[in-house]
Each structure stands twice: as C-alpha cells, then as structure tokens.
C-alpha positions in Angstrom: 181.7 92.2 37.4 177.9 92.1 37.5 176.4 94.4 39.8 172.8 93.2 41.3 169.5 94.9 41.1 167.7 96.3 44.5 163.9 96.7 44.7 163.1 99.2 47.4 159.8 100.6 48.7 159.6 104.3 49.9 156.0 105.5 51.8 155.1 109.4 53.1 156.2 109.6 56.9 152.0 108.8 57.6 152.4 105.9 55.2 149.8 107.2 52.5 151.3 106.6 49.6 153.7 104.1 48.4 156.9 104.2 45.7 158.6 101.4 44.2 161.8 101.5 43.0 164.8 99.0 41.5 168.2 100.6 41.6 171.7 99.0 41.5 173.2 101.4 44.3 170.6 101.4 47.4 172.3 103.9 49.0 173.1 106.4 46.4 169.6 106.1 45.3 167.7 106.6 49.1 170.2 110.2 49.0 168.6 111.0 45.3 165.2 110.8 47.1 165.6 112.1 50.6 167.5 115.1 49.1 165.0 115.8 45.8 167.8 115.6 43.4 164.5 115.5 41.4 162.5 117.9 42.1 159.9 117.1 39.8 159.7 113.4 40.3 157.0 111.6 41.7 158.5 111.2 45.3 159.3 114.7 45.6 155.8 115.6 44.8 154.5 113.2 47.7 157.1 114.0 50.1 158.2 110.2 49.8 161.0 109.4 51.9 160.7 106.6 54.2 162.5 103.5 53.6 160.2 100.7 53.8 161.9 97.4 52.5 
C-alpha cells in the first residue's frame, strides 16, 4: 500500500517567516517541529510552528 505525500506550510506565531515541507505522516511530522526534535533545523532556529495549510 502506497502512502501519499503531504505538502504543509509552517509560519512564526507573527507570520514572518515561512517553511515548506512535504511529509508522508502530517501529524507525526507537525510533533517533529513543535517539539524541536531538531534542534538545529531551520524551524527551530525561527521558532516556526504554526500550521498554515
């Protein structure tokens, strides 16, 4: 079973900068980024969090 790709877009909680992504697992993915699993990675950086679309 094929699993489809997700393009989301994250912004800072002033909407300053924005982040692109494309995941396979939305949700897992928005946890990654809202709990810096990362914490070198660009949205950590930024403080990018917001789920946009």
């Amino acid at each position: 079973m094929q699993r489809g790709e997700c393009v989301y877009i994250l912004t800072t909680s002033r909407h300053t900068v924005l982040y692109t992504g494309v995941t396979s697992d939305l949700q897992s993915r928005i946890y990654q980024h809202q709990h810096q699993t990362y914490p070198n990675a660009f949205t950590s950086k930024y403080k990018v969090y917001k789920l946009v679309y």
